[in-house]
C-alpha positions in Angstrom: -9.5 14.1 -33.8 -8.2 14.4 -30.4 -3.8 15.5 -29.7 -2.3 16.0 -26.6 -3.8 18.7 -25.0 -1.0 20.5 -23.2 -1.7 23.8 -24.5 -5.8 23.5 -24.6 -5.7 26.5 -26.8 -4.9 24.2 -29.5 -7.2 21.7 -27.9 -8.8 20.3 -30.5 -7.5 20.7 -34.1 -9.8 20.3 -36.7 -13.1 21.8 -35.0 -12.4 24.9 -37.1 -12.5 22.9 -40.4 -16.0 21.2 -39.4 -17.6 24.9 -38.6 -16.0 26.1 -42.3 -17.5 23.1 -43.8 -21.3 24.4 -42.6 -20.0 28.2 -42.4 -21.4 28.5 -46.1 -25.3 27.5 -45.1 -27.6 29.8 -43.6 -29.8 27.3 -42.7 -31.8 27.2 -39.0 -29.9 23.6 -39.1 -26.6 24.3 -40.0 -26.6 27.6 -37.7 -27.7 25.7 -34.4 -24.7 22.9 -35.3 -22.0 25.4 -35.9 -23.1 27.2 -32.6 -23.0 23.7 -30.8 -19.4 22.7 -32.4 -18.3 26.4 -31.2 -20.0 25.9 -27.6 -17.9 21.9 -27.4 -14.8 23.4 -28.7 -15.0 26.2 -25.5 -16.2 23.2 -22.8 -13.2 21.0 -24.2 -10.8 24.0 -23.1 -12.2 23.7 -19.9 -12.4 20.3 -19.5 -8.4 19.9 -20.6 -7.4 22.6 -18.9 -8.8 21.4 -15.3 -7.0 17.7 -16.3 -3.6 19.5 -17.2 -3.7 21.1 -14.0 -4.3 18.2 -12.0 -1.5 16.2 -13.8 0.9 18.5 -13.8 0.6 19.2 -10.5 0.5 15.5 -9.1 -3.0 15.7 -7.9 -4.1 12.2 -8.9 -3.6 8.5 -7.6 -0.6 7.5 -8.9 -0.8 4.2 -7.3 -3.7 3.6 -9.9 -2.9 5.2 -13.0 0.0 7.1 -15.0 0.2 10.5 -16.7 -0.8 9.0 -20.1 -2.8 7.0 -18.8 -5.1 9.8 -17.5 -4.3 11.8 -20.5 -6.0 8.5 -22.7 -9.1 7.9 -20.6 -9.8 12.4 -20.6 -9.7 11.8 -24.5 -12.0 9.5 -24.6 -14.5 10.4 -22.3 -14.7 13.6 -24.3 -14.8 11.8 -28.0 -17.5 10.2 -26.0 -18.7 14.0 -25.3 -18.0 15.0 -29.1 -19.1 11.7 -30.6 -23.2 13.0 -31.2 -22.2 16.1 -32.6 -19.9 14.4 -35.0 -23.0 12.1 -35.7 -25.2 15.1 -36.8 -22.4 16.3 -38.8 -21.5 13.4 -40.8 -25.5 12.8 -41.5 -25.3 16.5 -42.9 -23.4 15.6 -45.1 -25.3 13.4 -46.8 -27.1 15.0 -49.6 -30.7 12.6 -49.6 -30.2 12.6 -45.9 -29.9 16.4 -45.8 -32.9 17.0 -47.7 -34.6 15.1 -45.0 -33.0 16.4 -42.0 -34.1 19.7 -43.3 -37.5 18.9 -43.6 -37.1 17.5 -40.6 -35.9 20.6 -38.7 -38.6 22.7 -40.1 -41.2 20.6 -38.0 -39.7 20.5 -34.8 -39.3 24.6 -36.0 -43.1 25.1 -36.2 -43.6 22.4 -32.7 -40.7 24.5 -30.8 -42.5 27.8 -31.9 -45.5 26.9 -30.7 -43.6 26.8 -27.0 -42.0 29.6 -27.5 -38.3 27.5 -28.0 -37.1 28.8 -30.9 -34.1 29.5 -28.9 -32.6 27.2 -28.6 -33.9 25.2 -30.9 -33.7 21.7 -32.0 -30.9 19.7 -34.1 -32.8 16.2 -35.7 -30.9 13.5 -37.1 -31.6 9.8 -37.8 -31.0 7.3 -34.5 -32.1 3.4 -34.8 -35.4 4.8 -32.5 -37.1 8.0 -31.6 -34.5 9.7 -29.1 -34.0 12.8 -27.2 -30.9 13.8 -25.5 -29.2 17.2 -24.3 -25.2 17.4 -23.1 -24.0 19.9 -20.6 -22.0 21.9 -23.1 -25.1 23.0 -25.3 -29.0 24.0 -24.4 -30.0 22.6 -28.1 -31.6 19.3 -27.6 -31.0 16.5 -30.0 -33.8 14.5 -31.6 -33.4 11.6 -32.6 -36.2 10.3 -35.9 -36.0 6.4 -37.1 -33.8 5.7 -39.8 -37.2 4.2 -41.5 -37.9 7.5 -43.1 -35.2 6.7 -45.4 -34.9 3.8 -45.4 -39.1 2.9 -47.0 -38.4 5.7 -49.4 -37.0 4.8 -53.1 -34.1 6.6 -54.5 -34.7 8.1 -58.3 -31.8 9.7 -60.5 -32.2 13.6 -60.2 -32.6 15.8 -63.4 -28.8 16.9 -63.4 -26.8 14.0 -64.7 -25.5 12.1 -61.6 -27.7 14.5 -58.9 -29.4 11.9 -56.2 -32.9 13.0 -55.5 -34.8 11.0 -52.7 -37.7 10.1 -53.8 -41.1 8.5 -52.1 -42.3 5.4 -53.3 -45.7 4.6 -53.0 -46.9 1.6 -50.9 -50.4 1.8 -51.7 -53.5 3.8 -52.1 -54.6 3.8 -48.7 -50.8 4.0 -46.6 -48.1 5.6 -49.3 -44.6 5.9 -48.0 -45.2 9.5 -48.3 -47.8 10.0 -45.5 -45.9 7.5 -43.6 -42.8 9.9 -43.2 -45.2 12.4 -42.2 -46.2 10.1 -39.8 -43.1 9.6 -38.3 -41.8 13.4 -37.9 -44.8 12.7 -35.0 -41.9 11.2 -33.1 -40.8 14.7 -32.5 -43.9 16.4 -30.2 -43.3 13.5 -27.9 -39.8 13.7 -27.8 -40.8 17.6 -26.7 -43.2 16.6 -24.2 -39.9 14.8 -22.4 -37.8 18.7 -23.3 -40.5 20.1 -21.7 -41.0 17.6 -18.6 -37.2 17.9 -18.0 -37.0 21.7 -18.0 -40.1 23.2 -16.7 -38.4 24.8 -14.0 -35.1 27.3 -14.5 -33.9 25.9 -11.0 -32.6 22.1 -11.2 -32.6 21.5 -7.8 -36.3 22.2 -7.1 -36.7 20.1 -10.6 -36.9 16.4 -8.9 -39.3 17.7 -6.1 -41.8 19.4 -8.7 -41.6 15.9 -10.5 -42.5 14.3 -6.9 -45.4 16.8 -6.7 -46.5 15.7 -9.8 -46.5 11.9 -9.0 -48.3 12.1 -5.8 -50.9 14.9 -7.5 -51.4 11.4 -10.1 -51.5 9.8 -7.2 -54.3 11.3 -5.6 -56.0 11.7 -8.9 -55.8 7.8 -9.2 -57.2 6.7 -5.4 -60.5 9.1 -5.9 -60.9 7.5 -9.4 -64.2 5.3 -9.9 -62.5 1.9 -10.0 -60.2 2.8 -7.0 -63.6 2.5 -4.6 -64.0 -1.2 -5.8 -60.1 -2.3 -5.7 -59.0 -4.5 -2.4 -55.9 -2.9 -1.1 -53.3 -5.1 -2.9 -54.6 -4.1 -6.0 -54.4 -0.9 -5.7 -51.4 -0.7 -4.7 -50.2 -2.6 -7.9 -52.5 -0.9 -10.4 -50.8 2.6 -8.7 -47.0 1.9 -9.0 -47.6 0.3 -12.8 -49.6 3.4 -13.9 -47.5 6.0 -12.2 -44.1 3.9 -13.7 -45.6 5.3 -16.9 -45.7 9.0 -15.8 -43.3 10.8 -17.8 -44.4 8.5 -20.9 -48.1 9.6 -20.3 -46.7 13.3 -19.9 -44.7 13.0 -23.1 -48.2 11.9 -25.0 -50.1 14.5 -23.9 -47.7 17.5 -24.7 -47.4 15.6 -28.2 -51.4 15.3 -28.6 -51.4 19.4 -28.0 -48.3 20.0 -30.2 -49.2 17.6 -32.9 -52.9 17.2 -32.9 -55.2 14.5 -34.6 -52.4 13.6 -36.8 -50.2 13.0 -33.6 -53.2 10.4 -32.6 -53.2 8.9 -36.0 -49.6 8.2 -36.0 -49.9 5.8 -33.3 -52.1 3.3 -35.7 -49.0 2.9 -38.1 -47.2 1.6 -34.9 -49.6 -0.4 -33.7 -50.4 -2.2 -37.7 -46.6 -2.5 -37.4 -45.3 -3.8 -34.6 -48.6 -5.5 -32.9 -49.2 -8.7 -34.2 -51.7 -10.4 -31.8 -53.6 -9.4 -28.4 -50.6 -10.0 -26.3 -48.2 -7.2 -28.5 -50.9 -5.1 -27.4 -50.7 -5.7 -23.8 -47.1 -5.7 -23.4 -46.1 -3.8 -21.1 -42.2 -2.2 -21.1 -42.6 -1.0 -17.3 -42.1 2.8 -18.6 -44.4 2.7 -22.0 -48.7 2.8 -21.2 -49.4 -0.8 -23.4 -50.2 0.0 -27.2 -54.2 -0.9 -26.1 -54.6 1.9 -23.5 -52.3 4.5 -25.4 -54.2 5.1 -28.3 -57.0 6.0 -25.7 -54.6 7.8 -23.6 -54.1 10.1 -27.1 -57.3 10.1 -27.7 -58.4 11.3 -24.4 -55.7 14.2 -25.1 -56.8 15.2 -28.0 -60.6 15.5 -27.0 -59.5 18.0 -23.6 -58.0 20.2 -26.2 -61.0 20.4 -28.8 -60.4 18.1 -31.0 -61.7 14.6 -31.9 -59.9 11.3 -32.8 -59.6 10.7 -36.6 -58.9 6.9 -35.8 -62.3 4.4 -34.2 -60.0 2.6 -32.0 -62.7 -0.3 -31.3 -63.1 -0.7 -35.0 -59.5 -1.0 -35.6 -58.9 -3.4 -32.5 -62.3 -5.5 -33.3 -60.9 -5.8 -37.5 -57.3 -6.7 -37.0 -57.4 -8.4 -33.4 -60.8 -9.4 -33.2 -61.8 -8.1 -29.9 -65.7 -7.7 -30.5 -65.9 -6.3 -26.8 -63.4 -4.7 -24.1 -65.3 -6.4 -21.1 -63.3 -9.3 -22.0 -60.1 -7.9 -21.6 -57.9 -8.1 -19.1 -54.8 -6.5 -17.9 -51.9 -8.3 -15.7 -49.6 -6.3 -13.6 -47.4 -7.3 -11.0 -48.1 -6.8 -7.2 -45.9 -4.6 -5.0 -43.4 -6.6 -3.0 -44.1 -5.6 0.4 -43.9 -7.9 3.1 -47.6 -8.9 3.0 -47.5 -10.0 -0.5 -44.1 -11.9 -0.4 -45.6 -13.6 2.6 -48.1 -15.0 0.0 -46.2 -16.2 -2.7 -44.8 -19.6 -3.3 -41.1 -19.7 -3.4 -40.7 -20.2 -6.9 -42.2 -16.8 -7.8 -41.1 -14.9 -4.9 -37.7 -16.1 -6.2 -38.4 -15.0 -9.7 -40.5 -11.8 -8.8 -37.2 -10.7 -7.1 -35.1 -11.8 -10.1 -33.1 -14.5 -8.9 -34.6 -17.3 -10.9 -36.6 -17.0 -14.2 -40.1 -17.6 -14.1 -40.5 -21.2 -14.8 -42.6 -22.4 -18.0 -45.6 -23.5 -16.1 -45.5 -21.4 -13.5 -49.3 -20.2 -12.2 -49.5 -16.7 -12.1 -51.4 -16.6 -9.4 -49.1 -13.7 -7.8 -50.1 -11.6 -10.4 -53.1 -9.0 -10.0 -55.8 -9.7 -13.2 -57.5 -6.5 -13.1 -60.6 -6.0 -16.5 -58.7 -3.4 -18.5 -62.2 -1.0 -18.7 -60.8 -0.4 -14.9 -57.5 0.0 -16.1 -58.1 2.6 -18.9 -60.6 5.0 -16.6 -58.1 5.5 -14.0 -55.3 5.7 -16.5 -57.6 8.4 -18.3 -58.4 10.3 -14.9 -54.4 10.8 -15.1 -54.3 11.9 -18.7 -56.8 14.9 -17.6 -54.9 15.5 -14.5 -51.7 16.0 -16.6 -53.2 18.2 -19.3 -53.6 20.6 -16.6 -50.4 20.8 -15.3 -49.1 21.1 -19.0 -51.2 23.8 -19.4 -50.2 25.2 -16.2 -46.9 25.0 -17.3 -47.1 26.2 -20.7 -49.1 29.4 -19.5 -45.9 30.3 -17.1 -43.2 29.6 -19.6 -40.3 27.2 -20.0 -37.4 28.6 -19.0 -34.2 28.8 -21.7 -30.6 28.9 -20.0 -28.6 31.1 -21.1 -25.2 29.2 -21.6 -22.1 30.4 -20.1 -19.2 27.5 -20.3 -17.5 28.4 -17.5 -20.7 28.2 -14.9 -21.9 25.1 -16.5 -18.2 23.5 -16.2 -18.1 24.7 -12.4 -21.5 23.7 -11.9 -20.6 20.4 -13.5 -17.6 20.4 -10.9 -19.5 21.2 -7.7 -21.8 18.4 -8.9 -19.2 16.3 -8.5 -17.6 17.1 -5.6 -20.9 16.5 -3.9 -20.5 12.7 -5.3 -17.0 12.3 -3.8 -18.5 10.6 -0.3 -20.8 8.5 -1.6 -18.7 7.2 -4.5 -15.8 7.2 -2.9 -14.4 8.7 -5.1 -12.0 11.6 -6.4 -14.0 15.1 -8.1 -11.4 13.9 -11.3 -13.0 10.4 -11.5 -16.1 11.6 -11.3 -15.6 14.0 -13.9 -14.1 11.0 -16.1 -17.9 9.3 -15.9 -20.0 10.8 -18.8 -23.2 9.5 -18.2 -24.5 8.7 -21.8 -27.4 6.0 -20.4 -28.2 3.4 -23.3 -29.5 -0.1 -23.5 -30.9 -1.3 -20.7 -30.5 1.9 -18.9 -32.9 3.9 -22.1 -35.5 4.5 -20.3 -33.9 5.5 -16.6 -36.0 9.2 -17.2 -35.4 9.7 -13.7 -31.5 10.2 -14.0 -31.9 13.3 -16.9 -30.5 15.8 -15.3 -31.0 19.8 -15.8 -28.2 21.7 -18.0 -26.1 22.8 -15.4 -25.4 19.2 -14.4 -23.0 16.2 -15.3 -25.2 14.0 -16.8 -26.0 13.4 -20.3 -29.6 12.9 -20.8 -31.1 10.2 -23.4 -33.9 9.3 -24.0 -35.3 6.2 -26.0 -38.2 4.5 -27.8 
């Protein structure tokens, strides 16, 4: 795709023939991706035009790198840039897929409606996990639905000779393939509640301290909860870090229980029948995610604030296919803070192993771990799920801001954001720039390092 970009008019080529290939549609889809393509193709004039500068006036290391060099690694980081965009375009084109991504886009229409984001919108495609991310060149947020939808689905010959249709095929009479795809466009309100938790505020530099506010507002919530008057002081402390780790999460769940309603609560038992096998599934705990056991409560407890009532009896459910007959016998592990008190309690091998220099050994005792009864658990954690649906409704009342984009701020906005790196990193404003910060793998649930539009960083987000 990408030439030399001496003359970044003519930077890149073929982005012209992409917005041709979608000119012809008139749909919300099509019009939001020929917008983004237009909005890349102005921030890749900037972005080579700053580069050409720099290299043909000299201004680079060239102890560490040549001309072509720098020329290579600018390409790249912006087919990194381009590379999502591409994605959406290329599933477009796909006719079964198409069909779906349509349908698709019509629900996060009516979800983004309902918050008043029409503008600017939301492009879906299909990603191995629900997903959310946004790029500095474009307010549209990407959403990310499982490939699943398609892939439990059957396809049938169409009615016009070689015509694909995609077709549902049914399961059975209690869980068709049909309702589960349903199901799954509930992926979308939470990946809103994450939209919305990310840009609640049009100012990005008072965004991290409301997000602070928030945490030690849970905070408080959490240390004048019932069980908080019985716990000893070590484990409160660890039932406090492990249920504020799961903040945004708990955020994202209650926006989606308001957007999506009982069938956003539902969902959640498809999930649970199909990726919880036995007690401990349930329990696991991801450090970011509230356990599978205490988030179907968490939705419930959502759903119930706003006027509604849970079409799914969780204890029936759990009691049927785990066989927990009674929640007093539950309990729920998490790991102690590491302050000096507590390491001075531990035996070496798990200080070593809390700290991650050895693995846990096999027989281990886990006595350094806090066994709290999960009923404790799941009344604070539901004294945060009330605290939170006021703040979203606080928030929801007031507005969430849309930017208005205008390349050239957001590309010297990206730039100042940079320059303010250059004595910590150590680094030159160009190398910085040449650091696209797409955060994957183990990094998928860094929330923390989403940054507001007029920033450098990419923001993902994963399930």
């Amino acid at each position: 795709m990408f030439g030399s970009f001496a003359s970044s008019s003519r930077y890149p080529s073929d982005l012209q023939v992409w917005i041709a290939r979608f000119s012809k549609s008139k749909t919300k889809a099509d019009q939001l991706l020929i917008k983004t393509i237009e909005a890349f193709g102005d921030f890749a004039g900037l972005y080579t035009a700053y580069f050409e500068e720099i290299i043909v006036n000299g201004k680079f290391d060239k102890a560490s790198t040549t001309e072509d060099r720098l020329r290579t690694r600018v390409l790249s980081v912006l087919n990194d840039y381009w590379a999502p965009v591409r994605r959406v375009a290329e599933q477009r084109m796909i006719p079964h897929y198409r069909e779906i991504l349509d349908e698709g886009t019509m629900e996060a229409e009516r979800y983004l409606q309902a918050l008043n984001l029409s503008d600017p919108g939301g492009l879906i495609y299909f990603d191995k996990a629900a997903v959310i991310r946004r790029f500095p060149y474009t307010n549209t947020p990407f959403i990310g639905v499982p490939y699943n939808i398609t892939t439990e689905g059957a396809f049938a010959e169409g009615q016009s000779g070689s015509e694909e249709k995609f077709a549902y095929a049914k399961q059975d009479e209690t869980l068709g393939f049909t309702e589960f795809a349903e199901k799954d466009w509930m992926a979308i309100p939470h990946e809103l509640g994450h939209y919305v938790y990310w840009n609640q505020l049009a100012n990005s530099d008072r965004l991290l301290e409301q997000h602070g506010e928030i945490r030690k507002g849970a905070a408080q919530v959490l240390s004048h909860s019932e069980p908080y008057q019985t716990l000893r002081s070590h484990e409160h402390k660890a039932l406090t870090t492990t249920l504020l780790d799961w903040l945004e999460e708990l955020y994202a769940d209650v926006l989606g229980t308001r957007l999506g309603g009982a069938q956003f609560v539902e969902s959640l038992q498809s999930i649970i029948e199909r990726w919880a096998g036995n007690i401990d599934d349930l329990m696991e705990n991801d450090g970011a995610h509230p356990v599978l056991y205490l988030r179907a409560f968490v939705r419930e407890k959502a759903l119930e604030l706003n006027g509604g009532e849970s079409p799914v009896d969780w204890p029936t459910l759990f009691q049927n296919r785990f066989g927990i007959q009674d929640e007093l016998e539950l309990e729920f592990e998490v790991v102690p803070v590491l302050d000096a008190a507590t390491a001075a309690s531990l035996d070496k091998e798990m200080l070593l192993a809390m700290l991650g220099v050895e693995p846990f050994p096999e027989n281990l005792s886990v006595t350094g771990f806090v066994e709290l009864p999960v009923t404790q658990v799941k009344t604070a954690l539901l004294a945060i799920v009330s605290y939170l649906n006021e703040q979203i409704s606080a928030v929801l009342a007031s507005g969430i801001p849309v930017d208005i984009i205008d390349m050239s701020v957001v590309f010297d906005e990206m730039r100042e954001q940079a320059e303010k790196e250059v004595e910590r990193s150590q680094k030159p404003t160009y190398e910085i720039l040449l650091q696209p910060q797409i955060l994957e793998g183990g990094q998928q649930h860094a929330h923390n390092c989403w940054a507001h539009l007029t920033t450098h960083w990419m923001s993902t987000h994963n399930h």
